[in-house]
Backbone and ligand atoms as CSV (ligand in chain L), in Angstrom:
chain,resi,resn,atom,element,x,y,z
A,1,UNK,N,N,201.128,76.425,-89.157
A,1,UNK,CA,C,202.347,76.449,-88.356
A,1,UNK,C,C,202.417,77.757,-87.570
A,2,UNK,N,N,202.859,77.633,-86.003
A,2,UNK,CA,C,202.845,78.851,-85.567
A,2,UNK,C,C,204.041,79.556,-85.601
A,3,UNK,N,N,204.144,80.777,-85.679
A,3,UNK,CA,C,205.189,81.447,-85.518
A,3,UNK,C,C,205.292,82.648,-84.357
A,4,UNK,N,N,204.430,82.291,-83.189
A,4,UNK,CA,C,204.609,82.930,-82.313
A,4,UNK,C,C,205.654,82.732,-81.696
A,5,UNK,N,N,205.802,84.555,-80.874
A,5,UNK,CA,C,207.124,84.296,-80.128
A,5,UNK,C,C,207.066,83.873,-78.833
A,6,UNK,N,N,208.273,83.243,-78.506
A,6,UNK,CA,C,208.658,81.845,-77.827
A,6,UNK,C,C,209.480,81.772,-77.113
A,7,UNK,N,N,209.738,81.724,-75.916
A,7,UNK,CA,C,211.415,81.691,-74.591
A,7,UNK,C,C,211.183,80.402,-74.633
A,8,UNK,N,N,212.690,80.430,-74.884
A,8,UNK,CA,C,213.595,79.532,-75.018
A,8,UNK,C,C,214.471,79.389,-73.462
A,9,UNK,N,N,213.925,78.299,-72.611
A,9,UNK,CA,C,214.047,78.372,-71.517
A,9,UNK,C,C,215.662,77.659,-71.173
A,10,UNK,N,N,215.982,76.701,-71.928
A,10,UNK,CA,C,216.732,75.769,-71.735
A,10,UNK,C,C,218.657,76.576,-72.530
A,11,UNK,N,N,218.226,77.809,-72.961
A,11,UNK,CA,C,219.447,78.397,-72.927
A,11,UNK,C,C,219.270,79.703,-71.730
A,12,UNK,N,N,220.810,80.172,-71.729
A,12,UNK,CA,C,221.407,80.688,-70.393
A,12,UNK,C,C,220.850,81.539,-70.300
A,13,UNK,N,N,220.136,82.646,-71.402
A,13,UNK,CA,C,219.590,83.486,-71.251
A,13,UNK,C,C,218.212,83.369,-72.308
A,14,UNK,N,N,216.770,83.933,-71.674
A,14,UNK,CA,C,215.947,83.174,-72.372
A,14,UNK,C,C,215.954,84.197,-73.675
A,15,UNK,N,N,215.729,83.506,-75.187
A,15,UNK,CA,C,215.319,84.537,-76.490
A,15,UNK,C,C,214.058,84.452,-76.949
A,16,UNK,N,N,213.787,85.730,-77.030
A,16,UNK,CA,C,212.577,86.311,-77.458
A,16,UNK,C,C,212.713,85.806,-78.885
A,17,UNK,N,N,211.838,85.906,-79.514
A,17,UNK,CA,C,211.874,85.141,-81.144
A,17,UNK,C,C,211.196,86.318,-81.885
A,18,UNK,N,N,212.061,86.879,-83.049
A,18,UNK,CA,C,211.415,88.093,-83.349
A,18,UNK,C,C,210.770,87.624,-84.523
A,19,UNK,N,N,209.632,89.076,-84.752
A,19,UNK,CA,C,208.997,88.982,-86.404
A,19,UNK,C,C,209.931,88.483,-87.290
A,20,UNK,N,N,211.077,88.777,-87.139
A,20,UNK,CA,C,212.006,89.316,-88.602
A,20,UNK,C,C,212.650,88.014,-88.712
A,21,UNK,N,N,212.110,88.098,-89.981
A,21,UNK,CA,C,212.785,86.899,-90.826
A,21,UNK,C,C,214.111,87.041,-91.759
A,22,UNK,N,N,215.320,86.066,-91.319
A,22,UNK,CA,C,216.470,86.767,-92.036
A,22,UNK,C,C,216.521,86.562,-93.881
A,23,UNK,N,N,216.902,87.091,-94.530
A,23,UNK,CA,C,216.876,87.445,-96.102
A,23,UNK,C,C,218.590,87.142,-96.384
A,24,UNK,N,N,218.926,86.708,-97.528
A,24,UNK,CA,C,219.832,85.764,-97.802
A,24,UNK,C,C,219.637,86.466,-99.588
A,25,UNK,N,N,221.080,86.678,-100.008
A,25,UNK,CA,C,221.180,86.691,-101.733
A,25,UNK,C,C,220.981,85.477,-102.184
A,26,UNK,N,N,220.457,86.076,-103.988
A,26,UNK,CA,C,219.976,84.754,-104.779
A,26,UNK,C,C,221.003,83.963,-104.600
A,27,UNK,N,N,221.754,84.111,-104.756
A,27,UNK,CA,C,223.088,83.386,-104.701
A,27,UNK,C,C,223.476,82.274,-103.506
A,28,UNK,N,N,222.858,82.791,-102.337
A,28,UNK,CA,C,222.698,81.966,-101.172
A,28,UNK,C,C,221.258,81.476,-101.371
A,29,UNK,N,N,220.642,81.820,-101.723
A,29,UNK,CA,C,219.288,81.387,-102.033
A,29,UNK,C,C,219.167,79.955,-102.790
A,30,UNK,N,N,220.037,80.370,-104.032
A,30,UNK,CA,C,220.442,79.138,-104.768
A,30,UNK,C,C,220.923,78.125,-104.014
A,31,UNK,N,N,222.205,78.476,-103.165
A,31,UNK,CA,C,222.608,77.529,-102.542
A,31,UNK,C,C,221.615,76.049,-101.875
A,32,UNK,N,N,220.794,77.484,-101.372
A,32,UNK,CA,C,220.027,76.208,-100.101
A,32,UNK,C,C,219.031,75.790,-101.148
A,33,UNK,N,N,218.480,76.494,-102.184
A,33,UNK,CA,C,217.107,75.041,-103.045
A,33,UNK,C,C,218.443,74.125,-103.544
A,34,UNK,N,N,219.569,74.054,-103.735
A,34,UNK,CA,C,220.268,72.694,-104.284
A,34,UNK,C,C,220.547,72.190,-102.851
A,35,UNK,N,N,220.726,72.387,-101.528
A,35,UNK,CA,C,219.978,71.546,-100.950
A,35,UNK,C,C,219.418,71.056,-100.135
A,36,UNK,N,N,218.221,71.876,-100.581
A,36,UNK,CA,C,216.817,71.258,-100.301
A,36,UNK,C,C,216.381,70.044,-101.344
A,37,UNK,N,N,216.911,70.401,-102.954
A,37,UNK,CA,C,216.719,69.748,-103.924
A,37,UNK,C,C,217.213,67.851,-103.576
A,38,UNK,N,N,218.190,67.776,-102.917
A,38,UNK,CA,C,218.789,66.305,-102.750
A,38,UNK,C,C,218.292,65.660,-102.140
A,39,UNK,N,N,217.472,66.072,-101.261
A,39,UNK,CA,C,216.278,65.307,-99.958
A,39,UNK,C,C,214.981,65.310,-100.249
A,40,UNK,N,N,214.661,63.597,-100.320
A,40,UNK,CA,C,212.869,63.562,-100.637
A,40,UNK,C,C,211.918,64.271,-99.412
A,41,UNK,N,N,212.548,64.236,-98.512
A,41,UNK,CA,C,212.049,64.909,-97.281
A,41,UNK,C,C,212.592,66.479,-96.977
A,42,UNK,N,N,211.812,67.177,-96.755
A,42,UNK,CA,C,212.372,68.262,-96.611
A,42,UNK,C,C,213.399,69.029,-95.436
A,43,UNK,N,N,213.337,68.459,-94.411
A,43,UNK,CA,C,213.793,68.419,-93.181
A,43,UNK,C,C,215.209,67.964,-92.890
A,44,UNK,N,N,215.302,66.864,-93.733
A,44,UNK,CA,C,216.277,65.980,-93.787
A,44,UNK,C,C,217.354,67.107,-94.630
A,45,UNK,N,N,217.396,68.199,-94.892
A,45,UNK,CA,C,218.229,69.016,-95.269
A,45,UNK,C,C,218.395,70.378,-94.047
A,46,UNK,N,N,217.968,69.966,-92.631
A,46,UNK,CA,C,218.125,70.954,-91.585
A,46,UNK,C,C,219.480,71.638,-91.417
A,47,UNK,N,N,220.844,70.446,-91.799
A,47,UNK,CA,C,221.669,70.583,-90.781
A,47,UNK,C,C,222.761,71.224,-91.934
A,48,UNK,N,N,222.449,70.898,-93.081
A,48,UNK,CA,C,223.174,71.801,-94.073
A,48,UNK,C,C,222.629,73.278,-94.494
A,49,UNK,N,N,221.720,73.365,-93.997
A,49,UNK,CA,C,220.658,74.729,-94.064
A,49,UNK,C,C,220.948,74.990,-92.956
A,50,UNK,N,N,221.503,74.668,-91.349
A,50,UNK,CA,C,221.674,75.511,-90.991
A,50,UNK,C,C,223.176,76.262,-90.674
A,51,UNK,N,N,223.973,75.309,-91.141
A,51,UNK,CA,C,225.643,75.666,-91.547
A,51,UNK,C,C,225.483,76.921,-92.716
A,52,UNK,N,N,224.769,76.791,-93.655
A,52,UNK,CA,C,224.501,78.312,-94.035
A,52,UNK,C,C,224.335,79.393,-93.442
A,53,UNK,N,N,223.439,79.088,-93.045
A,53,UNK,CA,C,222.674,80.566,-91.929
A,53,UNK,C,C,224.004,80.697,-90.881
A,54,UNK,N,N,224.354,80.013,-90.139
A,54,UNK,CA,C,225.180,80.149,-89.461
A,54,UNK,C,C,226.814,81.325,-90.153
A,55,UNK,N,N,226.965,80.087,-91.671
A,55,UNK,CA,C,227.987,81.124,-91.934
A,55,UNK,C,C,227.879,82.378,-92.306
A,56,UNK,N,N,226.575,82.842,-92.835
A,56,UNK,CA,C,226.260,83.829,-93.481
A,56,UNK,C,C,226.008,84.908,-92.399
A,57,UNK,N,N,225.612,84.887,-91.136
A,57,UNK,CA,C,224.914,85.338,-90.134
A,57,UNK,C,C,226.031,85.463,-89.108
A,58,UNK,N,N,227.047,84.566,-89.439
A,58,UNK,CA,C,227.312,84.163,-87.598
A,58,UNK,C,C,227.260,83.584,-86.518
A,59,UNK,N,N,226.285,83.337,-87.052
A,59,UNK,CA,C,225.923,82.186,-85.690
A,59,UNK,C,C,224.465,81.905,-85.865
A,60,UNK,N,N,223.647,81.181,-85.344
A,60,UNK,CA,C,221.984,80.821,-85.482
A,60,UNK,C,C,221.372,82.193,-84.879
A,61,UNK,N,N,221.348,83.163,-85.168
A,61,UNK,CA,C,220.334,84.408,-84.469
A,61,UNK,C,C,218.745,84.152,-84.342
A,62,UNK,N,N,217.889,84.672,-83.897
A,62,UNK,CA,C,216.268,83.954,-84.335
A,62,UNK,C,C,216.335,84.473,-85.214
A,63,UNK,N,N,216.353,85.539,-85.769
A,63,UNK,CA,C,215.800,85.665,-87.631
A,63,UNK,C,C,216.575,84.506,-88.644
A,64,UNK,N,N,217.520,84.302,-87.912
A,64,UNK,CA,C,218.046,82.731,-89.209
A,64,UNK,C,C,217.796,81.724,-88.185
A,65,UNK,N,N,216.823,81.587,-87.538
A,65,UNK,CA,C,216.032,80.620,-86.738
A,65,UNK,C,C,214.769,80.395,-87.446
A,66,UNK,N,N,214.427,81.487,-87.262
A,66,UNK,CA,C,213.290,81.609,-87.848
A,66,UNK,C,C,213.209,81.278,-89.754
A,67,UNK,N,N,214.059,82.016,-90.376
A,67,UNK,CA,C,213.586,81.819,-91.905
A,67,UNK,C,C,214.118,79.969,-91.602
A,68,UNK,N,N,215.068,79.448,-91.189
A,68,UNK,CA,C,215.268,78.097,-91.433
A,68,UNK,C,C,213.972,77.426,-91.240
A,69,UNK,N,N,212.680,77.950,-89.813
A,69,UNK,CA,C,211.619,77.121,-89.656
A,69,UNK,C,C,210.353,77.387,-90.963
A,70,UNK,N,N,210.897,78.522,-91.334
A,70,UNK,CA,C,210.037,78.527,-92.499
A,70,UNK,C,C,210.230,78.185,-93.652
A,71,UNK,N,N,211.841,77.820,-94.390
A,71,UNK,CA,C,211.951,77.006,-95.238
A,71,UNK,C,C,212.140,75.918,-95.236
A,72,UNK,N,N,212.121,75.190,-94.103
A,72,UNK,CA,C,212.189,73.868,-93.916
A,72,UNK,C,C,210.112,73.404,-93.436
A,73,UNK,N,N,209.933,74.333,-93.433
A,73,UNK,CA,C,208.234,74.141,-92.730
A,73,UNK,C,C,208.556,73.294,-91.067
A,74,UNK,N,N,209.086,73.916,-90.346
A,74,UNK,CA,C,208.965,72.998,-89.159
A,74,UNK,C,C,208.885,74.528,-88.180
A,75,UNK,N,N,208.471,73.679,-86.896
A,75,UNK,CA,C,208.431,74.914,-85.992
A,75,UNK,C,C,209.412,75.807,-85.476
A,76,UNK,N,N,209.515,76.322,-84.598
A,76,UNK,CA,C,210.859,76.741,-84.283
A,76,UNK,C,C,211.340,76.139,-83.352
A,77,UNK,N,N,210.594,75.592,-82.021
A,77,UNK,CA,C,211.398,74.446,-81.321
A,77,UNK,C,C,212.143,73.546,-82.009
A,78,UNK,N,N,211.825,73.150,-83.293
A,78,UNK,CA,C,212.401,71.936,-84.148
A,78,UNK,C,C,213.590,72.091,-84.428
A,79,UNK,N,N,213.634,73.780,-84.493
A,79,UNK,CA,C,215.345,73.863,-85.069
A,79,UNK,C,C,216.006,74.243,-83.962
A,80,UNK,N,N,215.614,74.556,-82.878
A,80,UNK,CA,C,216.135,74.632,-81.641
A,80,UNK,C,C,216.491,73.626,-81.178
A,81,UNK,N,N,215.730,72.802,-80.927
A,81,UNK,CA,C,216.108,71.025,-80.531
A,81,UNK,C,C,217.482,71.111,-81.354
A,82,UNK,N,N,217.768,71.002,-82.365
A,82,UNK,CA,C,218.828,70.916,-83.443
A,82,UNK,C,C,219.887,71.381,-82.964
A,83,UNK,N,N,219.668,72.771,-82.833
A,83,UNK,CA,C,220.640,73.341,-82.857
A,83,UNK,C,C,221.129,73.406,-81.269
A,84,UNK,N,N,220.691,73.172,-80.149
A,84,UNK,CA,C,221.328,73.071,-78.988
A,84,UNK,C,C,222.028,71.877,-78.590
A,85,UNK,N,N,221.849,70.880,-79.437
A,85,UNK,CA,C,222.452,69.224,-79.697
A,85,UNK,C,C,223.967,69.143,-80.024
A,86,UNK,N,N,224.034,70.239,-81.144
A,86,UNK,CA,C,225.352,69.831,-81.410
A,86,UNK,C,C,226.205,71.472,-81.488
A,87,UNK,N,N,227.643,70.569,-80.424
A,87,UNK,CA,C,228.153,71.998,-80.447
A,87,UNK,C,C,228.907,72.683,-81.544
A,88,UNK,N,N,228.762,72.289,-82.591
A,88,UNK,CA,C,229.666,73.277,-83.825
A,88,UNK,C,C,228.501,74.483,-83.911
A,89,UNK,N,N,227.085,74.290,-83.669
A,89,UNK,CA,C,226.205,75.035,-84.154
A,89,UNK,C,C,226.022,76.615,-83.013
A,90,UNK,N,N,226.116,77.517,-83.153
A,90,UNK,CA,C,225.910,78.176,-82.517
A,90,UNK,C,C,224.869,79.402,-82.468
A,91,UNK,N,N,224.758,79.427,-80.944
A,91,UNK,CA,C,223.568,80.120,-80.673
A,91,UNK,C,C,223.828,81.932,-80.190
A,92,UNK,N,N,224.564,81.904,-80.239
A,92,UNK,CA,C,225.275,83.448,-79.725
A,92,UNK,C,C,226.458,83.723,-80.432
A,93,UNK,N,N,226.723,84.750,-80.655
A,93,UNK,CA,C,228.246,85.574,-81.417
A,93,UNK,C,C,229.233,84.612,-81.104
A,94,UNK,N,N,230.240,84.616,-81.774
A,94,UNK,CA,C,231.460,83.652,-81.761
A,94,UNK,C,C,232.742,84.670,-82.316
A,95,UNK,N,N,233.644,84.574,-81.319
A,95,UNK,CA,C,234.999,85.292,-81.573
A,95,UNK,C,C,235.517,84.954,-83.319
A,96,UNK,N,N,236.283,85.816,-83.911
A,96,UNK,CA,C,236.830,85.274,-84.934
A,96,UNK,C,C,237.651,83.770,-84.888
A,97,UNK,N,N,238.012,83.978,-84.002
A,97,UNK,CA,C,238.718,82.528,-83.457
A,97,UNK,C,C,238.039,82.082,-82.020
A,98,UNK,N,N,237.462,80.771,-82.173
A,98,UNK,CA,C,236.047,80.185,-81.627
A,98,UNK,C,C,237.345,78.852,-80.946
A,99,UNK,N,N,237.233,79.220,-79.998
A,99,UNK,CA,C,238.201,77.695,-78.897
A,99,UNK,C,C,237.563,77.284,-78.569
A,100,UNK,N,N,237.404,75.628,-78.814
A,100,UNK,CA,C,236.543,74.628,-78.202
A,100,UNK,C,C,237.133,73.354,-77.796
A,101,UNK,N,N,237.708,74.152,-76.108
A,101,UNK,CA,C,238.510,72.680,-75.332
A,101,UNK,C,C,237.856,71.354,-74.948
A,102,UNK,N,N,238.052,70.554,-75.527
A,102,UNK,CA,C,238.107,69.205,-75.224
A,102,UNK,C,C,237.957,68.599,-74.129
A,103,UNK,N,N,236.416,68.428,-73.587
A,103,UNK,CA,C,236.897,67.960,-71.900
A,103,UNK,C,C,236.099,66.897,-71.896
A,104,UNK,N,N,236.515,66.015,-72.291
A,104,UNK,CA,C,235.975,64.176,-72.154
A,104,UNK,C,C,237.571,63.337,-71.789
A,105,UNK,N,N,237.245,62.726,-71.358
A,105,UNK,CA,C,238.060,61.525,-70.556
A,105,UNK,C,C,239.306,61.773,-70.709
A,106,UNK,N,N,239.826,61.558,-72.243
A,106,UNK,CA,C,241.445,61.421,-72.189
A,106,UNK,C,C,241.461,62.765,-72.249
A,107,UNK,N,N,240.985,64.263,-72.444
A,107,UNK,CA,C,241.844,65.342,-72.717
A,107,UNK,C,C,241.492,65.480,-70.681
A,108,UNK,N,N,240.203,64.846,-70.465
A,108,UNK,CA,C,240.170,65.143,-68.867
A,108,UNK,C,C,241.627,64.928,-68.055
A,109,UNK,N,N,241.870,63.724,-68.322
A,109,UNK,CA,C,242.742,63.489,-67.186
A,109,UNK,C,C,244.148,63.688,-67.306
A,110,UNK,N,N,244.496,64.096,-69.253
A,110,UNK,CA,C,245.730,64.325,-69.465
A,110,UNK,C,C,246.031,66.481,-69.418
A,111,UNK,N,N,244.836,67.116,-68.801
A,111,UNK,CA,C,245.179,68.086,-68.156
A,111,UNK,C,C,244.293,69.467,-68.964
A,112,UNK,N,N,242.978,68.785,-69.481
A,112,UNK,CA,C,242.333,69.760,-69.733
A,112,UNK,C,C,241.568,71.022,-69.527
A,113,UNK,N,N,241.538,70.687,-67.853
A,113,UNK,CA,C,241.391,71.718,-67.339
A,113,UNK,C,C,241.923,72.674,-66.950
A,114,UNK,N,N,243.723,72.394,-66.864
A,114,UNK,CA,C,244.381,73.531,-67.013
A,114,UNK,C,C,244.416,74.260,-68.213
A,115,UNK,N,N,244.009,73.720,-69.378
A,115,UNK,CA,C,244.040,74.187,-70.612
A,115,UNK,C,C,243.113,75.253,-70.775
A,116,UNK,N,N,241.955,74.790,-70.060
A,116,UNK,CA,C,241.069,75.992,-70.146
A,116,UNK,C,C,241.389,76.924,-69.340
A,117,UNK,N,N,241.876,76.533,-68.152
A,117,UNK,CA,C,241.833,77.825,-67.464
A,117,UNK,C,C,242.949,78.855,-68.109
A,118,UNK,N,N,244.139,78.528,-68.069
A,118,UNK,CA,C,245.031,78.903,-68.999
A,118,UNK,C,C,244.527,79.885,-69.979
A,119,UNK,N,N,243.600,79.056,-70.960
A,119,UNK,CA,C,242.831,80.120,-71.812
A,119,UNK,C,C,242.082,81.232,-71.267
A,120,UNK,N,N,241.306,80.898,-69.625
A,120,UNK,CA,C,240.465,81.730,-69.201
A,120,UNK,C,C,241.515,83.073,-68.832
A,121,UNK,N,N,242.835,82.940,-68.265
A,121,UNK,CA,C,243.676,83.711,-67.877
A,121,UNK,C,C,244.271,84.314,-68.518
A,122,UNK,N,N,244.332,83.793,-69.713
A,122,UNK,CA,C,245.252,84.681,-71.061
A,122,UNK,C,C,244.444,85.168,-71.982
A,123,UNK,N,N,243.205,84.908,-71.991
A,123,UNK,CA,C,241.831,85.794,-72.957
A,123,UNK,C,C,241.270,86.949,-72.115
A,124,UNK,N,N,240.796,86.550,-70.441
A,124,UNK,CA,C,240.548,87.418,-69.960
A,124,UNK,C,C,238.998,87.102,-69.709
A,125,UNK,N,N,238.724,85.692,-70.379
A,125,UNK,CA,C,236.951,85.644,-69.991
A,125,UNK,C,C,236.599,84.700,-69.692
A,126,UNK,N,N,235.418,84.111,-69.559
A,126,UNK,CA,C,235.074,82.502,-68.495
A,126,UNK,C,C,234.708,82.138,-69.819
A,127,UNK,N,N,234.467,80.049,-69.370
A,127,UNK,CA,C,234.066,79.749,-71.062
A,127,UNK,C,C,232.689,80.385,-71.123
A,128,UNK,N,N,232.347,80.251,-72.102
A,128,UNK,CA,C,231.113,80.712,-72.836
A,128,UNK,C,C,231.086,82.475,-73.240
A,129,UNK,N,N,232.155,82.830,-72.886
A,129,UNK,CA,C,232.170,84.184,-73.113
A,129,UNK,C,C,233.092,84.790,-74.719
A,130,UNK,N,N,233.083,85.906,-75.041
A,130,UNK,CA,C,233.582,86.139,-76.111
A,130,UNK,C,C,234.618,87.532,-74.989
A,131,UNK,N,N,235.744,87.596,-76.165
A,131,UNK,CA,C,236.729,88.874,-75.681
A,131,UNK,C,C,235.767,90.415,-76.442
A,132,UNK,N,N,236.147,91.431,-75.666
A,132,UNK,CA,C,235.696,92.499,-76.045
A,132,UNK,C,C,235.718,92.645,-77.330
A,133,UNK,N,N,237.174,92.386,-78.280
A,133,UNK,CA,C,237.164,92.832,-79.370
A,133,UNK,C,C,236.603,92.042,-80.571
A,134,UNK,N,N,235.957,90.771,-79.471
A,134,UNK,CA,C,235.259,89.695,-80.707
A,134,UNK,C,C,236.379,89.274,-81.509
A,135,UNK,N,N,237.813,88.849,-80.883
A,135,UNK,CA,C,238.351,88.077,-81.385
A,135,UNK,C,C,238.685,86.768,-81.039
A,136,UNK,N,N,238.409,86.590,-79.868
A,136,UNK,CA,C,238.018,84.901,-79.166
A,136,UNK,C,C,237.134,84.801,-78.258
A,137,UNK,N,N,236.544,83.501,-78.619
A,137,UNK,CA,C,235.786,83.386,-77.942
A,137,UNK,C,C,236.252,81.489,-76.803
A,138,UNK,N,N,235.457,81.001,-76.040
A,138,UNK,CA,C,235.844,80.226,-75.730
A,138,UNK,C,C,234.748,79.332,-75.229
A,139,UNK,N,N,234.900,77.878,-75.495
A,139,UNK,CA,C,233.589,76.830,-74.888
A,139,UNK,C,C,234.387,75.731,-74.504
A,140,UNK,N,N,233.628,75.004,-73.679
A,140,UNK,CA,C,234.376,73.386,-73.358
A,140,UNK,C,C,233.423,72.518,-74.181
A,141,UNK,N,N,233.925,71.726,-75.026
A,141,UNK,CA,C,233.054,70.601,-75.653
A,141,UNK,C,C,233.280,69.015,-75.170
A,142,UNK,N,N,232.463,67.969,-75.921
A,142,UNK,CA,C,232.168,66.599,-75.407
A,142,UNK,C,C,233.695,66.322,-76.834
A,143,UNK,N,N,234.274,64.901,-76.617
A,143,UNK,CA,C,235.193,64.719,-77.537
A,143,UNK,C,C,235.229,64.975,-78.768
A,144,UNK,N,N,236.590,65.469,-79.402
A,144,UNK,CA,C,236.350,66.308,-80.272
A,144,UNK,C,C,236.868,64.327,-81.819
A,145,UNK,N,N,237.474,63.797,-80.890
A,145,UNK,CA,C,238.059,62.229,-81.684
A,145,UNK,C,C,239.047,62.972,-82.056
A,146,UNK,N,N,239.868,63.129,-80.799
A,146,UNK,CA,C,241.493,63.270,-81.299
A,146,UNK,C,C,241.897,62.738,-79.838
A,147,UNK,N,N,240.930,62.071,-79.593
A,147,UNK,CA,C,241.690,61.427,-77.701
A,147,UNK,C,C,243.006,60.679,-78.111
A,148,UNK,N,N,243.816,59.974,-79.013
A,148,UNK,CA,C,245.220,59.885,-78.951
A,148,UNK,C,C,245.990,61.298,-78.744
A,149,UNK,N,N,245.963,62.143,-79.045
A,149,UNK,CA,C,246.829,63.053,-78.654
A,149,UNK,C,C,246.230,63.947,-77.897
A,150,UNK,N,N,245.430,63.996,-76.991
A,150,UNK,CA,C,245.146,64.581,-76.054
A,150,UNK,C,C,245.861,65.465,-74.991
A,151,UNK,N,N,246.106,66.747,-74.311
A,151,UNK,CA,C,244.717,66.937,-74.572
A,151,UNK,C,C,244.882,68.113,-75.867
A,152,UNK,N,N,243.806,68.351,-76.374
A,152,UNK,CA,C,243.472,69.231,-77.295
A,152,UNK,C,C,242.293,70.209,-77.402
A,153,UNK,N,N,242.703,71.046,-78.509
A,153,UNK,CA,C,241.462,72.341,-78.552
A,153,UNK,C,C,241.149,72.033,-80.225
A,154,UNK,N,N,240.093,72.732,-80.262
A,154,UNK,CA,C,239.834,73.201,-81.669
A,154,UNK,C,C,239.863,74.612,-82.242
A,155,UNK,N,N,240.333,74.906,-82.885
A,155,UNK,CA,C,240.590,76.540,-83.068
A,155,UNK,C,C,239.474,76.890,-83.970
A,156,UNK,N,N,238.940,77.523,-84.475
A,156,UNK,CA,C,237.556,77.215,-85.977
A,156,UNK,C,C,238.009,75.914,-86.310
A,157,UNK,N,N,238.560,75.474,-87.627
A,157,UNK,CA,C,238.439,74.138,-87.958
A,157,UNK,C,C,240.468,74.031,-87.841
A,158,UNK,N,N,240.734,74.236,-87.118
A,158,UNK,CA,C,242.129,73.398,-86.565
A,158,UNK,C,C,242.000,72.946,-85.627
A,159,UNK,N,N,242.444,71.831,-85.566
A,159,UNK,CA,C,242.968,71.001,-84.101
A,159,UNK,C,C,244.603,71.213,-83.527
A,160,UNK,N,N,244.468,71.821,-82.444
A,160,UNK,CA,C,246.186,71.881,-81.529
A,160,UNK,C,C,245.505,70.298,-80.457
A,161,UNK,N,N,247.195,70.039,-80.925
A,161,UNK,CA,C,246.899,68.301,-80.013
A,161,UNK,C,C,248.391,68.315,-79.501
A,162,UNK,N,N,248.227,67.631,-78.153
A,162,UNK,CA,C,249.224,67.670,-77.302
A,162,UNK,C,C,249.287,68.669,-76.672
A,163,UNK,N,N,248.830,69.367,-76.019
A,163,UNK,CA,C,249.157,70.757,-75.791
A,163,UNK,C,C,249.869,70.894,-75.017
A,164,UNK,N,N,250.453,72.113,-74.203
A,164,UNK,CA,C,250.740,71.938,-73.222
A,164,UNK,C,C,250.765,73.359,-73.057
A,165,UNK,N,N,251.295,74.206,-71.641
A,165,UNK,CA,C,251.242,75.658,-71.274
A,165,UNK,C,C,252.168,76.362,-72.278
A,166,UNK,N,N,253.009,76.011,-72.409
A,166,UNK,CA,C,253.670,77.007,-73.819
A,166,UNK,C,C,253.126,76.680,-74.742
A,167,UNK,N,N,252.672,75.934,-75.250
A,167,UNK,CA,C,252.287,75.381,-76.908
A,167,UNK,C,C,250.594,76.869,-76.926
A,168,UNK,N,N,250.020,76.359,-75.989
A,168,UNK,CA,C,248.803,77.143,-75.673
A,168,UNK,C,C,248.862,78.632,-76.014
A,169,UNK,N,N,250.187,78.837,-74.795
A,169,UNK,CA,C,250.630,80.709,-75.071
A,169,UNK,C,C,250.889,80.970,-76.546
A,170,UNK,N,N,251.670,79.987,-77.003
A,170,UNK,CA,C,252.543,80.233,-78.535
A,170,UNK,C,C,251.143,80.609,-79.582
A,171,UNK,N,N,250.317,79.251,-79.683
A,171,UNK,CA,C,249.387,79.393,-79.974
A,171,UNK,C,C,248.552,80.598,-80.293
A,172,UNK,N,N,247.932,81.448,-79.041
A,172,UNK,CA,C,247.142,82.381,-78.716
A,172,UNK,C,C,248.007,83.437,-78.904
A,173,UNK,N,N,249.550,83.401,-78.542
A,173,UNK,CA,C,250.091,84.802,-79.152
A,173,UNK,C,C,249.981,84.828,-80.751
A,174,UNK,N,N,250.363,83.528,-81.314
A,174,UNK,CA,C,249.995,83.887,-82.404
A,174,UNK,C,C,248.880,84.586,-83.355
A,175,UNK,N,N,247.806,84.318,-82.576
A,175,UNK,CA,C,246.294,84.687,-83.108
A,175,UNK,C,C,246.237,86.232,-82.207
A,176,UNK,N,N,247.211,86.172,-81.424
A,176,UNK,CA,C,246.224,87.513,-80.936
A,176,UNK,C,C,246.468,89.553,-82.011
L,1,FES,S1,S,238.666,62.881,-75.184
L,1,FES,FE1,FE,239.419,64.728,-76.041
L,1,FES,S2,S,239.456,64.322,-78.157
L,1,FES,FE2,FE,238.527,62.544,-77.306
């Protein structure tokens, strides 16, 4: 298996893939052989191995790119493919509070794009960006399955539904 380093063309900015492999306590260690342990296949435990790394790390960095391609034995495109698929997984720093507006059909047309911008105007950054103090960050995602109450965000794991320009402010003053 190779472990040469590798640009990654298909994100915004290309990553170099370093030597360094990330290191994890027994304790997290344990975690991931129970499971690795539940899958006759080894692979087939990618996506809970990489919600680890992620929480432990922050986000997918290449060194928890990398040890995932080496305890799973797959390459590193493999977990890249993965991990650029789905957006809970992330590939860059994430604010303590991670906004992920809703922009598919019903949050589209019931006014999601003011929602973001809104956010862009009251955080201070475009999506994909994080605030200076790394306390929000902001993305637009594909439906989050809360299109009845549309439109909506996801806050880490809360959903605000219905929103509207005060609910938004109330919201974000609260967190800020
Ligand atoms: S369209 Fe926004 S939650 Fe489904």
């Amino acid at each position: 298996m190779s472990q040469q380093p590798i640009n990654i063309q298909r994100l915004s900015q290309p990553v170099q893939m370093p030597d360094e492999i990330a290191t994890f306590s027994p304790k997290v260690e344990a975690e991931i052989d129970r499971h690795l342990a539940k899958y006759p296949v080894m692979r087939s435990a990618i996506l809970p191995l990489m919600f680890i790394v992620q929480r432990e790390r922050g986000y997918l960095d290449p060194p928890g790119v990398s040890y995932l391609a080496k305890r799973l034995n797959l390459r590193i495109t493999d977990i890249w493919e993965v991990a650029t698929f789905y957006s809970m997984l992330h590939l860059k720093p994430i604010g303590k509070y991670h906004i992920q507006v809703c922009k598919t059909l019903s949050c589209k047309l019931l006014g999601s794009d003011k929602i973001t911008q809104l956010c862009v105007k009251k955080l201070g950054i475009k999506v994909g960006e994080m605030t200076a103090d790394g306390r929000f960050s902001l993305s637009e995602v594909e439906c989050l399955g809360s299109c009845g109450t549309a439109p909506m965000f996801q806050i880490n794991f809360d959903y605000h539904e219905n929103l509207t320009a005060e609910k938004v402010d109330q919201i974000l003053e609260s967190l800020a």
